[in-house]
TIVO-610860 format. One line per 8 residues: their letters; for each residue x, y, z of C-alpha. Coordinates in steps of 0.5 Angstrom, whole numbers, plus 500, padded with zeros to 3 digits. Example, Ala and Ser with C-alpha at 12.3 -4.5 7.8 and 13.67 -1.06 7.14 Angstrom:
as	525 491 516 | 527 498 514
//
This chain:
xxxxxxxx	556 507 903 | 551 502 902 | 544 504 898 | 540 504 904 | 545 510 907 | 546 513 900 | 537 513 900 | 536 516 907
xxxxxxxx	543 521 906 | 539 524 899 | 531 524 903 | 529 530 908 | 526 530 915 | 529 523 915 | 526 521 923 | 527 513 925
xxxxxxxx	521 510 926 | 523 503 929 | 530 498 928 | 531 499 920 | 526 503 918 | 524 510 918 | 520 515 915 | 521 522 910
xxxxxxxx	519 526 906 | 517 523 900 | 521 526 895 | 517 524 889 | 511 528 890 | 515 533 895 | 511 533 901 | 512 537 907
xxxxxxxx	510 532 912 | 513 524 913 | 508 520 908 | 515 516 905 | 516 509 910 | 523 506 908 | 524 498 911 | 531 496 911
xxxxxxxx	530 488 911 | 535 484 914 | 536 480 907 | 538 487 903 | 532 489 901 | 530 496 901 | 522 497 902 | 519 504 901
xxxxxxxx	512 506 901 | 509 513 901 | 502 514 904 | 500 521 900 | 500 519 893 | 502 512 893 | 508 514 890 | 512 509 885
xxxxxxxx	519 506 886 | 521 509 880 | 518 516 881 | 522 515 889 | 528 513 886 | 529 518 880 | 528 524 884 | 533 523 889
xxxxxxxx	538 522 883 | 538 513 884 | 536 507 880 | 532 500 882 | 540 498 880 | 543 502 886 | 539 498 891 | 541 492 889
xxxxxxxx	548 489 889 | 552 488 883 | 553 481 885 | 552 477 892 | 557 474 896 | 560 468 894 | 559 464 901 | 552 465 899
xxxxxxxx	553 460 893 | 559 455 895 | 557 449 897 | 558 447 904 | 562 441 906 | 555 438 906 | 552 442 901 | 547 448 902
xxxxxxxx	542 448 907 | 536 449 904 | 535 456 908 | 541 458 904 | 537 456 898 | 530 460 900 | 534 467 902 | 538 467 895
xxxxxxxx	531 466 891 | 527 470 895 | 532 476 894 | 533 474 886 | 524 473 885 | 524 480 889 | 528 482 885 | 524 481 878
xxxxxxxx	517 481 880 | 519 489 882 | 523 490 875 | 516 486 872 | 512 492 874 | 516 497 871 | 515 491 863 | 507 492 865
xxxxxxxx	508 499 865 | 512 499 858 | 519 501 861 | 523 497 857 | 529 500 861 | 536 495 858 | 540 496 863 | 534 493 868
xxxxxxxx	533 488 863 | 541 485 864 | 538 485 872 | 533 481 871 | 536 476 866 | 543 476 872 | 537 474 878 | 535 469 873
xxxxxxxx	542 466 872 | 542 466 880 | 536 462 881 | 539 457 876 | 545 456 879 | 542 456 887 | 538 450 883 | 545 447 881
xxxx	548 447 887 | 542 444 890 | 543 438 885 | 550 436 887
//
């Protein structure tokens, strides 16, 4: 199952909005209306945002029993990283960093609230890793 259906499965008075996305109840500040918005983008990330209380993703994610790791592959496929017969195209190299940037600039929010969690930390340092080896790739 992918996060995106292991997120919804775990919502209630889940309702489709539009193509990938959708609006629930949010589970963190158990509301009975549909404040929670969840956007499932075409490079794999998912968004949510709760218009009653402006809920965290972390206080979103804890109550339906995920983590920000469970929204994120363990690894991307490895057609994203082996270089082409001519190399990666540039556009390649912008979508593996977009992914891996958003990726730490959420998890730096949790580090300015003073949530040292270590297994986010092995995230964060396995996107950097990620962005150093699209840079490889990009040099030859």
């Amino acid at each position: 199952m992918s996060a995106i259906d292991t997120l919804l499965s775990r919502l209630e008075r889940v309702r489709q909005s539009k193509a990938n996305s959708w609006m629930a109840s949010c589970p963190a500040h158990n509301g009975d209306g549909r404040s929670l918005a969840v956007t499932h983008k075409e490079d794999g990330r998912i968004l949510m945002h709760c218009f009653a209380h402006e809920c965290g993703y972390d206080d979103i994610l804890a109550a339906v029993g995920m983590t920000v790791s469970d929204l994120f592959p363990d690894r991307l496929p490895e057609h994203r990283y082996a270089p082409c017969k001519h190399g990666l195209s540039s556009r390649d190299v912008v979508r593996v960093m977009w992914r891996e940037l958003f990726t730490i600039d959420f998890l730096a929010g949790d580090l300015a609230r003073g949530e040292l969690d270590p297994q986010l930390c092995e995230v964060v340092q396995q996107a950097a890793r990620r962005i150093r080896k699209a840079f490889d790739l990009c040099d030859g």
